[in-house]
N, C-alpha and C positions, 0 to 999 in steps of 0.2 A: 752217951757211950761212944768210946774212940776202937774201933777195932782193927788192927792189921793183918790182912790174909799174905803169906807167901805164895808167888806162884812163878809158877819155870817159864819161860819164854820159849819161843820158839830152839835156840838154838841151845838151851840149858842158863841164859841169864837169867838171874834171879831181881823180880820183880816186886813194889809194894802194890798191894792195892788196898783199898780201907772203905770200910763203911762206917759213917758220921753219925749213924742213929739206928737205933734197934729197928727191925722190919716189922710189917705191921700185925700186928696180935691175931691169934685166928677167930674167926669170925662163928658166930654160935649157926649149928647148923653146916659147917662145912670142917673139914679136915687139916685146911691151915690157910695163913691169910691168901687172898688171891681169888681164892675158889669162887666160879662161877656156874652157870648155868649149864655150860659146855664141861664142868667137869675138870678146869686146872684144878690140881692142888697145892698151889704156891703162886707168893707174887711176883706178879709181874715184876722183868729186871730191866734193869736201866744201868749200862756202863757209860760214865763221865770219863771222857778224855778232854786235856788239858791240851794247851795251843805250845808254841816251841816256848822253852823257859821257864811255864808253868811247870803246875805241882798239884798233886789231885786234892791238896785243902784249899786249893781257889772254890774248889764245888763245895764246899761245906756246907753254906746255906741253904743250896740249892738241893743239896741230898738231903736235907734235916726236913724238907717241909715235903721232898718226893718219898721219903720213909713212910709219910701217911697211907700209901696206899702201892708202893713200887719198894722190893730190894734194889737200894740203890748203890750202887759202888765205885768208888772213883779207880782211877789207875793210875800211880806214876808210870809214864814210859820209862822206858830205856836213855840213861843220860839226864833224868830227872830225877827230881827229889830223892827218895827212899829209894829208890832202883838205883840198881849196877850201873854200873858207867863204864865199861871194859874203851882199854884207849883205842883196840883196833877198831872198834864198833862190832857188827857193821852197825853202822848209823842209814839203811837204805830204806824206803816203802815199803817194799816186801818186809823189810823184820818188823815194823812199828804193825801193820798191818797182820805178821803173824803172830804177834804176841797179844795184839787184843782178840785175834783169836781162838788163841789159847788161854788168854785169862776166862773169857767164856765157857769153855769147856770146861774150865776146872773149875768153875765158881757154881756149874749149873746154873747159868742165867737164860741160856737161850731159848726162844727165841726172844733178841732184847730189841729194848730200844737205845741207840746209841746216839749221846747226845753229846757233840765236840764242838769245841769252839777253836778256830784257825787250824793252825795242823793238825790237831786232833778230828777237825770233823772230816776234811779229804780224809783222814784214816777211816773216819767212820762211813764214807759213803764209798770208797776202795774197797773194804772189806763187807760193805754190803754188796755191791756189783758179784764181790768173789765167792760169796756164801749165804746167798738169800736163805737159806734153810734156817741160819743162825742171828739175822737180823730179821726184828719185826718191822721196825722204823728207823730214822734219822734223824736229829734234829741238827743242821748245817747253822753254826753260825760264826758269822765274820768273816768267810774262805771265800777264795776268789776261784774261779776255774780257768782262768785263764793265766798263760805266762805272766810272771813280772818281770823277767828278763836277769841281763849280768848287769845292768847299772842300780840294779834293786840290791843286788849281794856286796857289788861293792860297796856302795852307802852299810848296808847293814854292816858290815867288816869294818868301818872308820867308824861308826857308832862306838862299836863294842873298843875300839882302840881308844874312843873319849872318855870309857869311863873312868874315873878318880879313886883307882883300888890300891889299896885298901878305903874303906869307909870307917872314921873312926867308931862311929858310932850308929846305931838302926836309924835315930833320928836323923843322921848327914844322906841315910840311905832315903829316907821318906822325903829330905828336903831335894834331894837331887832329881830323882827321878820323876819327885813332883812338880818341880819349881825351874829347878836350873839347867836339865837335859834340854840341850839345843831342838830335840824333839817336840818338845811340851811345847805346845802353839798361849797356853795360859793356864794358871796353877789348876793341877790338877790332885788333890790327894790323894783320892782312891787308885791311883796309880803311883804311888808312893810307896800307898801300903802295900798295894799287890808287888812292888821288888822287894818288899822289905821282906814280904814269906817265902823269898826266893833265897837269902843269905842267911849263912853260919859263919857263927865268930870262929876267928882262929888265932892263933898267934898273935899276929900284925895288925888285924881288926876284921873286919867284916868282910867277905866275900861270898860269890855267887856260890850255889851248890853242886851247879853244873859248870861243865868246863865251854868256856865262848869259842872256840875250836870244834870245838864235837858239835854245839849248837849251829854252826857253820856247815860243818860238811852233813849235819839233817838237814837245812834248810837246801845245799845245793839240790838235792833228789829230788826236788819239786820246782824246784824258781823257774827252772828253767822250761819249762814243760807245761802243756795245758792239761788238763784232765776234763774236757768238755763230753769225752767219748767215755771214760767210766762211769761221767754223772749219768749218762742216757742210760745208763746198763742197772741203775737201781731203781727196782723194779718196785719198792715198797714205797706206802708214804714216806715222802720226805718236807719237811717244813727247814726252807730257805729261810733265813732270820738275821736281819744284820742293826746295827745303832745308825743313826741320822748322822754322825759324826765317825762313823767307824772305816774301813779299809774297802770293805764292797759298796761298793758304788749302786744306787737302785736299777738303775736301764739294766746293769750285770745280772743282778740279782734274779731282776724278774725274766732276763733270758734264761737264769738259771732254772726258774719254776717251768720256766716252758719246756727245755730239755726233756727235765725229767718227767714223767711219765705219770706220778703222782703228786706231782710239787706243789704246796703251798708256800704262802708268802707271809711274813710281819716283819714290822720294823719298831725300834723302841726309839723314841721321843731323847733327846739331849742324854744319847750314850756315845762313845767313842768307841772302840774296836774290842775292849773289854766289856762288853754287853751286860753278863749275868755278875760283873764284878762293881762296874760301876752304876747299874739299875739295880736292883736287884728285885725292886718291887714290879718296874712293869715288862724285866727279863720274865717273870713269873707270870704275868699279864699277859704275854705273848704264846710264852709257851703250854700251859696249861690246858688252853683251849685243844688244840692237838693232841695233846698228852690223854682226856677225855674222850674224841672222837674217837683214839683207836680203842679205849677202851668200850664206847660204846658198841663201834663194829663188834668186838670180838665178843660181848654179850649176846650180839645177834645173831652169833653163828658165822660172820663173814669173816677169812681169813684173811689178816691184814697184808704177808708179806704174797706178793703174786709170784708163779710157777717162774 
């Protein structure tokens, strides 16, 4: 099962979010799935935010197997996929950050655990900092906290001017971004496929869903900037997570666990900066284990997000 929820954004943009898989069945002896000891009656949630460019069916597999025991639910932001794309934006932190906190409220998830890879997870550990009431947990993966600066956006802006748009075909899309982008250090497929769910046919041929512009002035609200001082400010567990081959660097990483307050660490074995896209088995190896801990604190009675 494919479901699509509407939900209003902060400033009244109209938002997709979707759940990949029915939530878990309720459990005999309690009121509905979730329910513990302590008396929830419902399961535990989990909001999927996608990195700039993604689209909440990058998480799909990753929802379909956290269905067993978590509502799990992706979000296109704003400027992605299913969601508005308004040209003025805004395209700023604050909105991406108030819209997954509003898709929370409206989904009744919280308190959740939010689980982002690249832009999506600074959203997710900003909007933990701003609303511990509403985040249980974090899972940070592939985000750096420090600046990349203005020769990181430049580069990115000549990237996006390299690409060959129209794509006649999805396959020209899976061979480029796997094969032939000056990016790709050696064939990569699964990074083929991940642009390929990024493009709708039109007219001319194949192009992106978002506009490389709007993807531009979201990424300046962060490039430039550290965010080392909001990561100290999330008070909950957070599990740090990056691939052997991916964009966060380990020495980073593991200053990142130490910031924060409850950090943990993993790293996945021959992944690249799409983690849970291109592992996906020991993306699930990594993250699991965490995923269980907070579940066994909150069995125990111990509150996972702190004052």
């Amino acid at each position: 099962m494919v479901r699509r929820i509407d939900v209003t954004g902060s400033d009244g943009i109209r938002l997709a979010a979707w759940e990949f898989a029915d939530p878990p069945k309720e459990r005999a002896g309690s009121d509905s799935a979730g329910a513990d000891s302590a008396g929830a009656d419902r399961a535990p949630g989990v909001l999927l935010l996608h990195g700039l460019m993604g689209r909440a069916s990058h998480w799909a597999p990753t929802a379909r197997w956290l269905s067993e025991r978590y509502r799990a639910v992706g979000l296109d932001q704003r400027g992605h996929g299913r969601s508005e794309k308004p040209a003025d934006g805004p395209y700023t932190r604050d909105a991406y950050v108030a819209d997954a906190e509003a898709a929370i409220e409206q989904l009744d998830l919280g308190p959740v655990t939010v689980v982002g890879h690249a832009m999506g997870a600074l959203t997710g550990w900003q909007l933990a900092a701003k609303r511990p009431d509403l985040v249980r947990a974090v899972v940070i993966c592939d985000m750096r906290a420090s600046a990349l600066g203005a020769a990181s956006q430049r580069e990115w802006s000549d990237w996006f001017a390299s690409w060959p748009l129209p794509f006649a075909t999805l396959a020209d899309v899976r061979k480029w971004f796997g094969e032939d982008d000056p990016w790709v250090e050696r064939p990569n497929p699964m990074r083929g496929a991940f642009y390929a769910e990024v493009m709708a046919e039109t007219e001319d041929g194949w192009r992106p869903v978002f506009s490389r512009s709007q993807m531009l002035r979201s990424r300046a609200t962060w490039v430039y900037d550290a965010h080392w001082e909001e990561l100290a400010q999330v008070r909950c567990p957070a599990l740090v997570l990056r691939g052997l081959d991916g964009e966060l660097g380990r020495a980073e990483a593991q200053e990142m666990v130490r910031v924060l307050p409850r950090g943990q660490y993993a790293e996945v074995a021959d992944a690249g900066h799409l983690v849970h896209y291109d592992r996906p088995e020991g993306w699930r190896a990594a993250v699991e284990p965490f995923l269980e801990q907070l579940a066994e604190d909150a069995r125990g009675d111990r509150e996972p997000v702190a004052p």
